[in-house]
N, C-alpha and C positions, 0 to 999 in steps of 0.2 A: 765441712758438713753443715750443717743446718737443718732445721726441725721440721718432719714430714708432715705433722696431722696439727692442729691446734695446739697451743703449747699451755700449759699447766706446771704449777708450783706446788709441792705439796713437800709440808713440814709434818712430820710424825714423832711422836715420841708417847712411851708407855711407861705405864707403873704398877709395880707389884708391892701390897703393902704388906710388911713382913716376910718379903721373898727373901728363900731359903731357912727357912724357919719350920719347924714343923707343925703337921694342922694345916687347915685349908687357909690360903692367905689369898685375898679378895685383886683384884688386878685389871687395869683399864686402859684402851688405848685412843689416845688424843690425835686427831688429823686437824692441819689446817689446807686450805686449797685454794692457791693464788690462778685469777685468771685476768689478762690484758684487754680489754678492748682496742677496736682499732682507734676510738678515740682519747686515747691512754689512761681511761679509767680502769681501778682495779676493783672485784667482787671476788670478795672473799667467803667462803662455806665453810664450817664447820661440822665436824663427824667426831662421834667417840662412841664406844663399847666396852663391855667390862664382861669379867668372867668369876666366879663367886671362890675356883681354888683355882690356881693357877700360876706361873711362872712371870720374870720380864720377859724370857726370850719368846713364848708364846704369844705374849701380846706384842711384843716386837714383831712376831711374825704377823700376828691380827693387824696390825697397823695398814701393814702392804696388801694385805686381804680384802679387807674394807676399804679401802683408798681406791683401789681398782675396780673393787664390785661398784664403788657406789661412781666412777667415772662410767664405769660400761653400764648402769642404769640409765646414761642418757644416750642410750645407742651411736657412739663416735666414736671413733681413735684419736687418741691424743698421744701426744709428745710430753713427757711427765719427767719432769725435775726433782728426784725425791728427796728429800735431804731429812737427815734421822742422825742423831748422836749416838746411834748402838752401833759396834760394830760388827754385833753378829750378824746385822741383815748387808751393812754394807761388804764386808767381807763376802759373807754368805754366798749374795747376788751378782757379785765380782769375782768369784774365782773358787768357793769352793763347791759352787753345785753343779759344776760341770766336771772335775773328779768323782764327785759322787754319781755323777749318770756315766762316766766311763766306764764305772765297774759295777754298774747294776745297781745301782742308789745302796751302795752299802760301803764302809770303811773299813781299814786293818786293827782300827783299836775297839772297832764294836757297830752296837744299833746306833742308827743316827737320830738323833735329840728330833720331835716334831718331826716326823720325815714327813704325817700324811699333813700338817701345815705347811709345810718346804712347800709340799705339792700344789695344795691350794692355793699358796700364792704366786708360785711361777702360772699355772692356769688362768690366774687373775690378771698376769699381767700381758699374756699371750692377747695376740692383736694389737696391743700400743708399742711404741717402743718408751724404754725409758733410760734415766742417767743416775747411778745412784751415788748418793754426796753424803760424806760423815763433819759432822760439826760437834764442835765440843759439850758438853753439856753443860748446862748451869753456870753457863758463863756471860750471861745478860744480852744474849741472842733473842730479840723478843721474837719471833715467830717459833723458833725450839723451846722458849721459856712457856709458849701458851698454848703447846700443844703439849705442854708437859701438865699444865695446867688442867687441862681439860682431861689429861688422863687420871690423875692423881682423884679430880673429882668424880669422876666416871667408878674409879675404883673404889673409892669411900661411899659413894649414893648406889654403887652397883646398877645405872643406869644406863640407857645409850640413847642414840639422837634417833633411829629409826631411818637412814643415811643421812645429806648433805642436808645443812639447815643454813641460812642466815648467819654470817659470824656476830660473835661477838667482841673483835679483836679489836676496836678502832676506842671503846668505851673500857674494855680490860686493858690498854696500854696508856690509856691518859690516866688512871687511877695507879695502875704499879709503878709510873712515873713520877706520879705522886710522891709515893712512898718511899721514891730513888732507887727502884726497882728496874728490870728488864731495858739498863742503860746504854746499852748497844744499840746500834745504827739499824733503822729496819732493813732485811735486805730487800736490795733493788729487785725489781721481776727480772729473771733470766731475758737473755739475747735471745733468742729464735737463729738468728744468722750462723753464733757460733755454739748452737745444740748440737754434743756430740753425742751419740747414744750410747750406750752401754753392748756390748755383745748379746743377741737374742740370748733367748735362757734353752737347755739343752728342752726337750720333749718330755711331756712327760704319760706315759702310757694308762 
């Protein structure tokens, strides 16, 4: 197989400071969004959100939310590589939201966590297709390492970018490098040729 629409990178990861903690604990989610030219340069964008009480898995889910909305603000379908260290979205978006639309978005052990954000962002991602990839966290992965970055800040300033901006990755990796920081191999931009997709996401009413 191979990539139907324009192909797209996007690294996400989220932070919740004091999650699980009781009290309102402040929470942010960091995007980064790799795109190829045909004359193999890469542009990079930056996005992040924060929510003032809130969980990881919520901004986990926000990640895929915002990711999507702010791609379909350029009126296109893309072909999206999402790669995320949670494995509630990668799971989630793999295999258990389509038990949960078998039996009428509900389970045997109860209410489903975020069901109306599940919803939002399978919506979100309706019209592209996508491939979703888990990587380890905090393991000197610079693109997981500075979309963790951006979350972490997002959550502390309780800010957001207002969608896709300008990165700031090329200047935040010479500096954490600096410091023998985010020592991993940048990853390469995805193939197009060997883009598998992931299974559509089930409907959601």
């Amino acid at each position: 197989m191979s990539a139907r629409y324009p192909l797209v990178a996007i690294f996400a990861d989220e932070s919740c400071l004091g999650n699980g903690k009781e009290g309102d604990n402040p929470g942010g989610a960091g995007i980064l969004a790799e795109y190829r030219h045909a004359d193999g340069r890469i542009t990079r964008r930056d996005l992040w959100v924060s929510e003032r009480a809130t969980t990881n898995n919520r901004m986990a889910l926000r990640s895929v939310l915002e990711a999507f909305d702010g791609l379909g603000a350029k009126d296109g379908k893309f072909s999206v590589v999402f790669t995320t260290d949670s494995r509630y979205i990668v799971d989630g978006l793999s295999s258990w939201v389509f038990g949960w639309a078998r039996n009428g978005w509900k389970r045997k052990t109860g209410a489903i966590e975020n069901l109306e954000l599940w919803h939002d962002a399978i919506a979100a991602v309706d019209g592209h297709e996508a491939s979703w990839h888990w990587v380890k966290g905090h393991a000197g992965h610079p693109q997981n390492e500075y979309a963790n970055d951006l979350a972490v800040r997002a959550a502390a300033e309780q800010s957001k970018s207002g969608g896709f901006i300008v990165s700031g990755f090329d200047e935040w990796l010479v500096a954490r490098r600096a410091k023998r920081g985010a020592r991993g191999e940048v990853a390469p931009f995805p193939d197009g040729g060997s883009f598998t997709a992931s299974p559509s996401l089930p409907r959601v009413d």
